[in-house]
DRENKESE-939679 format. One record per atom (N, C-alpha, C): atom name; x, z, y. Coordinates in pm, 1 decimal. Example, Ala and Ser with C-alpha at 12.3 -4.5 7.8 and 13.67 -1.06 7.14 Angstrom:
2
+------+----------+----------+----------+
! atom !        u !        w !        v !
+------+----------+----------+----------+
!    N !   1319.0 !    780.0 !   -569.0 !
!   CA !   1230.0 !    780.0 !   -450.0 !
!    C !   1320.0 !    780.0 !   -330.0 !
!    N !   1285.0 !    708.0 !   -225.0 !
!   CA !   1367.0 !    714.0 !   -106.0 !
!    C !   1290.0 !    787.0 !      3.0 !
+------+----------+----------+----------+
# end
This chain:
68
+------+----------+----------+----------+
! atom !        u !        w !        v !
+------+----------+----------+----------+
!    N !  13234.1 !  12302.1 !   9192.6 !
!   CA !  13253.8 !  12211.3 !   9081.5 !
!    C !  13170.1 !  12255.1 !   8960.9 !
!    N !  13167.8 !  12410.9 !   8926.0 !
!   CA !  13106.2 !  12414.4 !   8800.1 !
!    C !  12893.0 !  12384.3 !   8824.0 !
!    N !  12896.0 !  12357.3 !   8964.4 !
!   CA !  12777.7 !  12317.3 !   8993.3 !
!    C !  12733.0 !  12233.3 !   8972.2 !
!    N !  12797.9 !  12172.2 !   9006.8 !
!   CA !  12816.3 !  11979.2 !   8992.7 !
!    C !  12775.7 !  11955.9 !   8855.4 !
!    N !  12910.7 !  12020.4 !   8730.2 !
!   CA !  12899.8 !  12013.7 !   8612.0 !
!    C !  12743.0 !  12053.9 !   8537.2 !
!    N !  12757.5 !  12181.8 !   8534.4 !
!   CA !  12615.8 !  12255.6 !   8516.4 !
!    C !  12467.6 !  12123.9 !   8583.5 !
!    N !  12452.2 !  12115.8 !   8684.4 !
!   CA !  12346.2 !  11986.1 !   8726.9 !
!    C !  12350.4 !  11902.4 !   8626.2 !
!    N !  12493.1 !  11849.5 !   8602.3 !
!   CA !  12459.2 !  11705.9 !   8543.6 !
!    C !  12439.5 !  11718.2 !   8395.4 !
!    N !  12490.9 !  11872.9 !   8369.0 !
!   CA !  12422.3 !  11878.5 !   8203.1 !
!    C !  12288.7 !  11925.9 !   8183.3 !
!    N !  12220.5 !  11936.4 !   8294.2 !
!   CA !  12069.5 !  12029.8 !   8281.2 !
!    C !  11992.6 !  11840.2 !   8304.9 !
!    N !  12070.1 !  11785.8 !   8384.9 !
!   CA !  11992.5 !  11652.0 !   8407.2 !
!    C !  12010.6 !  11560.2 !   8273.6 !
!    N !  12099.0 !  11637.0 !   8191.6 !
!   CA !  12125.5 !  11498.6 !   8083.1 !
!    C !  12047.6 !  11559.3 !   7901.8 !
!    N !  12042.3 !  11704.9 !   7933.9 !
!   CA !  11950.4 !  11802.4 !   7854.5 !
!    C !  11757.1 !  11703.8 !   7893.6 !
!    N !  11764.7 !  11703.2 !   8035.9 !
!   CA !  11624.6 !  11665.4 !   8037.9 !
!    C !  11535.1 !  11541.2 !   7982.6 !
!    N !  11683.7 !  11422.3 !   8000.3 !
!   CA !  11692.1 !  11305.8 !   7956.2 !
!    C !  11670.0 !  11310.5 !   7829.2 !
!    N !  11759.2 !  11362.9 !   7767.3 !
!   CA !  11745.1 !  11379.2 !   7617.1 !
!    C !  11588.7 !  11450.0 !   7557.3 !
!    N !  11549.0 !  11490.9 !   7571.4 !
!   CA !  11413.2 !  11600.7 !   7588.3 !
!    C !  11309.2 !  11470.7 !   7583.0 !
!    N !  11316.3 !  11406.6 !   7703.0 !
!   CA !  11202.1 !  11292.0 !   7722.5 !
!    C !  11191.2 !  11204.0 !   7638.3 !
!    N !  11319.8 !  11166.3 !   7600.8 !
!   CA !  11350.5 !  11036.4 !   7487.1 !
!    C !  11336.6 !  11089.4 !   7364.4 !
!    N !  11311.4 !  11201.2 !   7359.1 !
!   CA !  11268.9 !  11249.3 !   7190.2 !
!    C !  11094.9 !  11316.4 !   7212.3 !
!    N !  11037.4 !  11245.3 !   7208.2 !
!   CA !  10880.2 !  11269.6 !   7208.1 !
!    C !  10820.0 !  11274.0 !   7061.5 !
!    N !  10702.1 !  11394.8 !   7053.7 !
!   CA !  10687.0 !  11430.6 !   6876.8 !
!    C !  10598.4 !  11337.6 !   6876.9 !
!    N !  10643.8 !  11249.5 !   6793.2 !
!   CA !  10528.8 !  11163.1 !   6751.7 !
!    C !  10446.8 !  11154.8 !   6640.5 !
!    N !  10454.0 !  11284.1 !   6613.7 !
!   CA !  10395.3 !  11266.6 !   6445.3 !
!    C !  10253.6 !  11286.0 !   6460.4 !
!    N !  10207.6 !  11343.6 !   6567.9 !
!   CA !  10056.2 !  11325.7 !   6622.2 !
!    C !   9975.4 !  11204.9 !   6611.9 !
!    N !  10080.1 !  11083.5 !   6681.4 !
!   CA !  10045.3 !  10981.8 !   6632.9 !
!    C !  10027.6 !  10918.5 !   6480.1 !
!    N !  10128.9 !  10926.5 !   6437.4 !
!   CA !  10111.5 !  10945.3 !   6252.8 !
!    C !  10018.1 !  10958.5 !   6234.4 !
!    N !   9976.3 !  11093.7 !   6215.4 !
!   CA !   9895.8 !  11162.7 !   6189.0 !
!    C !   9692.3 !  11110.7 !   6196.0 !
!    N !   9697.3 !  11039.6 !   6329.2 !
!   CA !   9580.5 !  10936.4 !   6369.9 !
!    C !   9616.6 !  10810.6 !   6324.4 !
!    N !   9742.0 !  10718.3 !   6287.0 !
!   CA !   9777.6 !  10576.6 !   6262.6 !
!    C !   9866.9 !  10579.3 !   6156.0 !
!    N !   9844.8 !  10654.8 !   6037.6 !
!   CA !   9943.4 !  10694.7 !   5988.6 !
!    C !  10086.1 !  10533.5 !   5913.7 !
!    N !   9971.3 !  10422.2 !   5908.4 !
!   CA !  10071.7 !  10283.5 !   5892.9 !
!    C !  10166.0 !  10189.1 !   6036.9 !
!    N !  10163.6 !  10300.6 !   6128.7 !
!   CA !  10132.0 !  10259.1 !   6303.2 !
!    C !  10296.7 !  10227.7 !   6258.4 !
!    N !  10388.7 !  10126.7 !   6314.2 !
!   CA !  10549.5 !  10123.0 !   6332.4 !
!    C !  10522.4 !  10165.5 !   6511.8 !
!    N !  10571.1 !  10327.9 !   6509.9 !
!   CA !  10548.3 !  10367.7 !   6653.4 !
!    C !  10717.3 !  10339.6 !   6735.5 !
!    N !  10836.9 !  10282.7 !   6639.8 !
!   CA !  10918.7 !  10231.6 !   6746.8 !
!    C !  10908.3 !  10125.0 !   6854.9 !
!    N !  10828.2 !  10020.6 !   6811.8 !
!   CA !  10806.7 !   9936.4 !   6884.7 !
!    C !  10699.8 !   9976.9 !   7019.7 !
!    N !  10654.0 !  10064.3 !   6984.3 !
!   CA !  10580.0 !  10096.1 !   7163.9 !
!    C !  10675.3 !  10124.7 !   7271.4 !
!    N !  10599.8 !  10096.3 !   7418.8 !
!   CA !  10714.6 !  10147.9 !   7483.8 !
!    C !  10679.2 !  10308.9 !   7492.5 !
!    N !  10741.9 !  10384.9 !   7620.7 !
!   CA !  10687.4 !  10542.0 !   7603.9 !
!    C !  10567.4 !  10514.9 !   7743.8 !
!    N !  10544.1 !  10433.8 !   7800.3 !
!   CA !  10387.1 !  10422.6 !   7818.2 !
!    C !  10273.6 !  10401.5 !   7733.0 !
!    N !  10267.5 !  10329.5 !   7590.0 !
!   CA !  10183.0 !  10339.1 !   7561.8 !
!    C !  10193.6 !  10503.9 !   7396.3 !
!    N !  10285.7 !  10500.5 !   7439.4 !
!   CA !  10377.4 !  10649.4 !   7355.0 !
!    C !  10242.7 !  10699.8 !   7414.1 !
!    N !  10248.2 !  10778.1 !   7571.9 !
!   CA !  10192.0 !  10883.3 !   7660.1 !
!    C !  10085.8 !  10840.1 !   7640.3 !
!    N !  10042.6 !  10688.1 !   7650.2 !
!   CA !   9859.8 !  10690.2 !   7624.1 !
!    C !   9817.8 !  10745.0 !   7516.1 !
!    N !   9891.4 !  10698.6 !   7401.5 !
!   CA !   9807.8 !  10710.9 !   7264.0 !
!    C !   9816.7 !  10912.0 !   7232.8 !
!    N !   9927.1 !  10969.4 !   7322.9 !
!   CA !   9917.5 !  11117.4 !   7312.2 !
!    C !   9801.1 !  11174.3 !   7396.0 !
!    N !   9786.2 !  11082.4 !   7537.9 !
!   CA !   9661.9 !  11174.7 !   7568.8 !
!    C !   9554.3 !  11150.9 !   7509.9 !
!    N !   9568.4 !  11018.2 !   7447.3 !
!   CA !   9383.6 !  11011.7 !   7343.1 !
!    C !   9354.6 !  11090.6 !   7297.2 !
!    N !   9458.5 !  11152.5 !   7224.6 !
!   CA !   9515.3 !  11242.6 !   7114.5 !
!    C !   9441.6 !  11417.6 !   7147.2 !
!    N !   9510.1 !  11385.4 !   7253.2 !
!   CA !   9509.5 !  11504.5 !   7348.4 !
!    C !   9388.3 !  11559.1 !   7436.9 !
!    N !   9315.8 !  11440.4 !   7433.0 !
!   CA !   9183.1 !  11441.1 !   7524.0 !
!    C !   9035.3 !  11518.1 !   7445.1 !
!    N !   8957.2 !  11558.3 !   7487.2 !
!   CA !   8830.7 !  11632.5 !   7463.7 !
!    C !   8717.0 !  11538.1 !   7329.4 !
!    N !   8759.9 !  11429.6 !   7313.6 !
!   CA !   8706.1 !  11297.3 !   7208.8 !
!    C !   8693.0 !  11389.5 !   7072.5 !
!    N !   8573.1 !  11311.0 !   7050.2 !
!   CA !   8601.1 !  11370.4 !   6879.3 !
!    C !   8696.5 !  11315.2 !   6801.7 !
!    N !   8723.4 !  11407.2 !   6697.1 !
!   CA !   8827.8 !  11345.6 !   6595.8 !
!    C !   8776.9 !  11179.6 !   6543.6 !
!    N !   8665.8 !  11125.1 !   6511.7 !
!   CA !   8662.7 !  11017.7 !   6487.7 !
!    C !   8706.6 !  10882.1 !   6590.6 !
!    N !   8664.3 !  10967.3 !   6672.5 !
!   CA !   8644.4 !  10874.7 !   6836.2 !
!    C !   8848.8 !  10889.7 !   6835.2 !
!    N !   8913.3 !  10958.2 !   6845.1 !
!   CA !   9023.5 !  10955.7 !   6895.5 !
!    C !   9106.9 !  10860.4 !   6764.4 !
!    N !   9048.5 !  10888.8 !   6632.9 !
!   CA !   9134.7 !  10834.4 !   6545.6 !
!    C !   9079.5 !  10671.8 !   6566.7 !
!    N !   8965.8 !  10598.3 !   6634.7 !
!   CA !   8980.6 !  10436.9 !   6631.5 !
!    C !   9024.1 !  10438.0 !   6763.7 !
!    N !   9048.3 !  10492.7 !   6847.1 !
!   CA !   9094.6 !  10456.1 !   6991.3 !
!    C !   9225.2 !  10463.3 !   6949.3 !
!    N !   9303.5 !  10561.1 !   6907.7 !
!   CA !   9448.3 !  10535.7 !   6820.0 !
!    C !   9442.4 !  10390.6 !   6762.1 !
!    N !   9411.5 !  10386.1 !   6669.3 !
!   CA !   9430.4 !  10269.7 !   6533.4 !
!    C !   9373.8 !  10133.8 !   6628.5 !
!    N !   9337.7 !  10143.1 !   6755.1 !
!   CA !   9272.0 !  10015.9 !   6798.2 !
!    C !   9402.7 !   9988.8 !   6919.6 !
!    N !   9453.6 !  10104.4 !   6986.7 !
!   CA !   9581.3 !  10052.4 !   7034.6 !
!    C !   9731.7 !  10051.9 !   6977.7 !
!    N !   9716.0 !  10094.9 !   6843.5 !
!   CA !   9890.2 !  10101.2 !   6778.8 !
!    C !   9874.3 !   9923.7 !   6729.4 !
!    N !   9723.7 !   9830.0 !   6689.2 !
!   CA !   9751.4 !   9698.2 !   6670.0 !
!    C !   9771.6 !   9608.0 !   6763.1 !
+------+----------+----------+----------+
# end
């Protein structure tokens, strides 16, 4: 039983974890962006732009061209 328990709080720790994504990265490139309305697919795109080898200019209109 305390297995059971323990599982379902490590599974509901993980849940919680996913649904809180830092988004201030995004900010940070869109800073007028309303980032509630994305779903967390285009959440994960606009982080790997973010995230990707692009120059800072290049990543900040590939941001600002998908938060409109």
């Amino acid at each position: 039983m305390k297995t059971l328990i323990t599982a379902a709080a490590l599974a509901l720790t993980a849940f919680s974890a996913s649904a809180m994504v830092d988004t201030s990265a995004i900010e940070q490139y869109a800073p007028n962006a309303d980032i509630s309305v994305l779903t967390e697919a285009e959440v994960n795109t606009l982080l790997s732009v973010i995230h990707s080898g692009d120059s800072e200019g290049e990543k900040r209109a590939t941001v600002q061209a998908l938060v409109k």
